[in-house]
N, C-alpha and C positions, 0 to 999 in steps of 0.2 A: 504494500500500500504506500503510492508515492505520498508526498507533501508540498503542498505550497503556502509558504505565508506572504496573506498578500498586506496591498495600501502601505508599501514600504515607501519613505518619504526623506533616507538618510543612507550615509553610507554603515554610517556605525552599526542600523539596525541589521543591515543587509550583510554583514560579514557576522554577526553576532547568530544571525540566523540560519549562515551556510556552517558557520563554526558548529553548530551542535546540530546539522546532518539535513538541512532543507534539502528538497529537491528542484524546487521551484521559486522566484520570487515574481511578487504582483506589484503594476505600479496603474497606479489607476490616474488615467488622463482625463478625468471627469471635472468641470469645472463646478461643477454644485456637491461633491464629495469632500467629505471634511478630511478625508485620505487624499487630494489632490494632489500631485505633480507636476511640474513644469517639465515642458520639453528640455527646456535647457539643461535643467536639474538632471531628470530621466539620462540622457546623454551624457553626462559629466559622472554618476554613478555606473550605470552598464559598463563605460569604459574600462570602467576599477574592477570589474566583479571579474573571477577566474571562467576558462574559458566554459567549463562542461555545466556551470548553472544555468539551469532553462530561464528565461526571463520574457514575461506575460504584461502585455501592455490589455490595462482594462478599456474598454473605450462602452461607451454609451447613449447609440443612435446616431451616431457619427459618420459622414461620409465615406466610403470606401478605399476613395484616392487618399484621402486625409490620413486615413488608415496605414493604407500601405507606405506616403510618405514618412510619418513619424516611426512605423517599425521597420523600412532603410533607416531611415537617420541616427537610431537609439540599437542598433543592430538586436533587435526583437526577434526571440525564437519563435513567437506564439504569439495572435493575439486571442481577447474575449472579447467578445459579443457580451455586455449584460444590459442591455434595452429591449426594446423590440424590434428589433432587426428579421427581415424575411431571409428566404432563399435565395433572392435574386440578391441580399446585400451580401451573403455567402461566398457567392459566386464570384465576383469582383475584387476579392480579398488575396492577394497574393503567401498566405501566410498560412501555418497549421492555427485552426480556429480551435475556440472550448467556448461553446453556445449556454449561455446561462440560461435559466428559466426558471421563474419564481413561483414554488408552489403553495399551494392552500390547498384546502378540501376539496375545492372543484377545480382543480388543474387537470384538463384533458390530455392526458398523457400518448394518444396519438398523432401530435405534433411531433414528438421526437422521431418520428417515423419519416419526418420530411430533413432532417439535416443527418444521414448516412454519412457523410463526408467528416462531420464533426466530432470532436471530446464533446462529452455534455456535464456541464455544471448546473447543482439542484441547489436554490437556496430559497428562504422563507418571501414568500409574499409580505409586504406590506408597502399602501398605500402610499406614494409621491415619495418612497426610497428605494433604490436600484443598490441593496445588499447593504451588508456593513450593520445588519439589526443587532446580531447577537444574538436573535430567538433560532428555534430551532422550530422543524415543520413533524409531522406522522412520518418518519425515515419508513415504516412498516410500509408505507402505502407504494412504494417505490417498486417496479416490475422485475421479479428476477433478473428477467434476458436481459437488461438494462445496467446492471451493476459494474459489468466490464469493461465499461464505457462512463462511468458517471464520477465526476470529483462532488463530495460532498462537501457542502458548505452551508452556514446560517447555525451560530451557535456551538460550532464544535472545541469543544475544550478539554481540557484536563478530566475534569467531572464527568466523561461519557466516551473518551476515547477508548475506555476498554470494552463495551456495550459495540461502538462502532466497528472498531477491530473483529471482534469474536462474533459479533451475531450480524450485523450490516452487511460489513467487505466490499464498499466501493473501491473501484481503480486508486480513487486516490482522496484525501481530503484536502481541503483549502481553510484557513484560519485568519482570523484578525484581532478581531475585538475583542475575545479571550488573550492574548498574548502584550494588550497595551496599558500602558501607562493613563493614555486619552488618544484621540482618535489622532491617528496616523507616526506615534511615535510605541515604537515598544517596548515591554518590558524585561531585562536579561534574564532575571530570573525566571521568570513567567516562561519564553523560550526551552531556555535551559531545562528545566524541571520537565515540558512537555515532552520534548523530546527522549530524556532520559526515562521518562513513563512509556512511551511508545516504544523504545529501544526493549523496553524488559517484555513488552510483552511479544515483543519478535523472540523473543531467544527464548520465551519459557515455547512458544509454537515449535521452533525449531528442535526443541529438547525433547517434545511428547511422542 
């Protein structure tokens, strides 16, 4: 189960957070996100970070060109999709995507069926915010065939990453607002600690 911790907004966070075993970091180009990044910034961190960290430009309803120029610029492994973007904005995206999608109880989960091409990211519904709640959604409600394929997100912490692990099993989880201080700055320990909770329980798996 990989990991990404996203709404990274420094360098300090971003090495604090490969140092204790990320697989992924998030920087979200969203100007109404209290996780925001500047282009500039984005670029001047990417440069720093060692070569095999994946690195995920958020974007949110954003045009496509705009897209694919700031992930040349920021040398982007990935981006995300967390608005409502179609298949035709899919299409136009030079990049490997991970298509977010905000559940609630009536989430018609045959939309996933239109982005084949895509990673899918699950996080919590709530109105006039695109992620970064901290609530978590009915993970139960999620389609088997779908898990191999899905980074979870919305509320994943310390408190439930062993529930996640042992009984969930997405491809991968994504984290934030458990790991901060306040939004967009994170906490060392908080990091630290997760990861060494996620570490023990790969090794007691691999022991049984």
């Amino acid at each position: 189960m990989k990991v990404k911790v996203c709404g990274i907004t420094n360098l300090e966070d971003a090495f604090a957070s490969i140092e204790s075993g990320v697989d992924a970091l998030g920087f979200i180009l969203y100007h109404k996100s209290k996780r925001f990044i500047s282009i500039e910034k984005l670029v001047e961190i990417s440069s720093k970070l060692p070569p095999f960290i994946v690195k995920v430009g958020v974007f949110v309803n954003e045009k496509p060109q705009v897209i694919n120029s700031i992930a040349q610029l920021a040398k982007l492994n990935a981006v995300q999709l967390h608005g409502n973007e179609d298949i035709s904005c899919v299409e136009k995206i030079n990049y490997p995507i991970i298509k977010s999608f905000r559940v609630d109880n009536n989430f018609n989960w045959e939309i996933i069926r239109e982005y084949l091409s895509c990673d899918i990211l699950l996080d919590t519904f709530e109105h006039e915010q695109f992620g970064g709640t901290g609530k978590t959604f009915d993970w139960e409600m999620i389609p088997k065939n779908i898990l191999n394929r899905v980074i979870l997100s919305g509320g994943v912490s310390i408190e439930n990453i062993e529930r996640i692990f042992s009984n969930i099993k997405p491809a991968a989880i994504d984290l934030s607002s458990s790991l901060e201080i306040s939004p967009g700055i994170k906490d060392k320990s908080k990091i630290k600690i997760f990861f060494q909770k996620l570490n023990a329980l790969k090794k007691e798996t691999q022991n049984d």
